[in-house]
C-alpha positions in Angstrom: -6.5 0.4 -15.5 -5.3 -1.7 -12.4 -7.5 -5.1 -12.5 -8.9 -6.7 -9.1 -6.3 -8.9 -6.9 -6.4 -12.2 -8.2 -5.9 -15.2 -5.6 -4.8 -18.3 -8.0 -4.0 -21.4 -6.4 -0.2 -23.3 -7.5 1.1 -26.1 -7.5 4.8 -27.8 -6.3 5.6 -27.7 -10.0 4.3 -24.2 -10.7 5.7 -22.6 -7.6 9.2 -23.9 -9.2 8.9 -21.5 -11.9 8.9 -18.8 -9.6 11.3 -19.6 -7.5 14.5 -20.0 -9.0 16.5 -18.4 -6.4 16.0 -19.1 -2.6 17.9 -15.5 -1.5 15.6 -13.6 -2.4 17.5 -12.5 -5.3 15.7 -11.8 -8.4 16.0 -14.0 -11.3 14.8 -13.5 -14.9 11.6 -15.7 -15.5 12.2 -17.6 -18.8 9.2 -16.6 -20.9 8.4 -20.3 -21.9 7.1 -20.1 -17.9 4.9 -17.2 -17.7 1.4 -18.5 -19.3 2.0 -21.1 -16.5 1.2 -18.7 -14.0 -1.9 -17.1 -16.0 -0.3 -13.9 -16.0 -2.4 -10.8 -17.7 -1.4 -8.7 -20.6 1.6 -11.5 -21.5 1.6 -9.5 -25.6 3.1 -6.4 -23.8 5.1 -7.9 -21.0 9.0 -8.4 -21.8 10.3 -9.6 -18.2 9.5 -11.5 -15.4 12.0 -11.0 -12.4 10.9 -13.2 -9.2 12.7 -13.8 -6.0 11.8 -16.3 -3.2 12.7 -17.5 0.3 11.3 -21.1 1.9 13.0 -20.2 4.8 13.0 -16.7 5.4 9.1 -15.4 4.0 8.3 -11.4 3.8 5.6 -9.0 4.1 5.1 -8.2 1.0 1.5 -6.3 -0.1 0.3 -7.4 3.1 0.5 -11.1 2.7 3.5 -13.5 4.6 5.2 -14.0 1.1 7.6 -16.6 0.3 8.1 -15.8 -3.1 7.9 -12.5 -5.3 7.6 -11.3 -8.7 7.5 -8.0 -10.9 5.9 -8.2 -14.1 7.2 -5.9 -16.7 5.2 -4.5 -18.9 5.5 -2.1 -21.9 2.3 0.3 -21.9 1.0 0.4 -25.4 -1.5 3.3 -24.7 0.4 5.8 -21.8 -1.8 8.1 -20.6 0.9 10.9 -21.5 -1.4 13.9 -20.0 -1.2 12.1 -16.6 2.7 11.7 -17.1 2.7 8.0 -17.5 5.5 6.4 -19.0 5.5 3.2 -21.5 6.6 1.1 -18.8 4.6 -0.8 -15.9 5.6 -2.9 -12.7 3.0 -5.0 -11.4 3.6 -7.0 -8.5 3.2 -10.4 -7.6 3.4 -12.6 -4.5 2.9 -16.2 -3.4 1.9 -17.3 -0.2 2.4 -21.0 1.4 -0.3 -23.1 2.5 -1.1 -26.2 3.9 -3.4 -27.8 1.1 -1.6 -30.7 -0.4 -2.7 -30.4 -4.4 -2.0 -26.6 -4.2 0.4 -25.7 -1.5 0.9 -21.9 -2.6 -1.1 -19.3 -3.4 -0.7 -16.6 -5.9 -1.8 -13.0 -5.1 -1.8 -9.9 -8.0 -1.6 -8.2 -9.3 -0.3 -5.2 -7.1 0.9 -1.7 -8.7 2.9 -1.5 -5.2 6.5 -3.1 -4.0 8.2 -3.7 -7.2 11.7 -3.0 -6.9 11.0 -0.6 -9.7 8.2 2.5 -9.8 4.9 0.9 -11.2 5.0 3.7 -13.8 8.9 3.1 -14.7 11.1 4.5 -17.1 13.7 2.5 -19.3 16.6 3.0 -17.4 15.1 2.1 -13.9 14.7 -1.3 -14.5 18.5 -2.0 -15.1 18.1 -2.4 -10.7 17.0 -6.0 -11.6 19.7 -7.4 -13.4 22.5 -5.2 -11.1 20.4 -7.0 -8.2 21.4 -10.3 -9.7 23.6 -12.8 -7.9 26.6 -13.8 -10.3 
C-alpha cells in the first residue's frame, strides 16, 4: 500500500548524503545514511541509488528537483494474484529552498520515475549500477 507524499525538510549536511554525484549519475547510498533521511520500510530495503544536479535541476514527480533517489525495496508480502513481484521502486526527490536551517526539501515517496518499474524484477535493477560513472 503506497503511503501519502511526505514533504520532510533537510539540512546542508543531510542533503550531502544524497547527493554524492553532481551529474546526475546514480550512486549507491551507503546504508549507514539512510535512517538520516527517515526513510520508510528501511528492514526490507537493500539499496538506495540517488543522483543530483546543483546546477542543472529536473522535473521530476512534478517538483524542480535537484536531487533524486530510488529506494529499493524487497516486498515481503507480493500480492502474487495482482502479478506483483518481490521488488519495489519508490521514488524520491529534493527540492531547493531558500530557508537557511533547511535549505532542501524532501518529497516521497512516489511509485513513479524510478529508473526501474515500481513493481521490478531482479534483473531490472542491474540499470543502476550499468548507469554508474566509473
Amino acid at each position: 500500500m503506497m503511503s501519502k507524499v511526505k514533504r520532510t525538510p533537510l539540512t546542508n549536511e543531510q542533503f550531502k548524503v544524497i547527493a554524492t554525484s553532481l551529474d546526475w549519475r546514480f550512486r549507491d547510498i551507503p546504508r549507514k545514511d539512510w535512517e538520516i533521511l527517515g526513510l520508510q520500510r528501511l528492514q526490507h530495503t537493500f539499496a538506495v541509488m540517488g543522483s543530483a544536479s546543483i546546477t542543472n535541476p529536473r522535473v521530476l514527480n512534478d517538483i524542480e528537483a535537484v536531487a533524486g533517489m530510488d529506494v529499493l525495496v524487497s516486498e515481503a508480502h507480493p500480492m502474487v494474484h495482482k502479478g506483483e513481484p518481490s521488488g519495489n521502486a519508490y521514488h524520491w526527490v529534493v527540492q531547493k529552498t531558500d530557508h537557511p536551517q533547511f535549505p532542501y526539501i524532501l518529497h516521497g515517496p512516489f511509485p513513479c520515475q524510478t529508473l526501474v518499474p515500481h513493481w521490478f524484477m531482479d534483473d531490472d535493477i542491474t540499470v543502476y549500477w550499468s548507469n554508474q560513472q566509473t
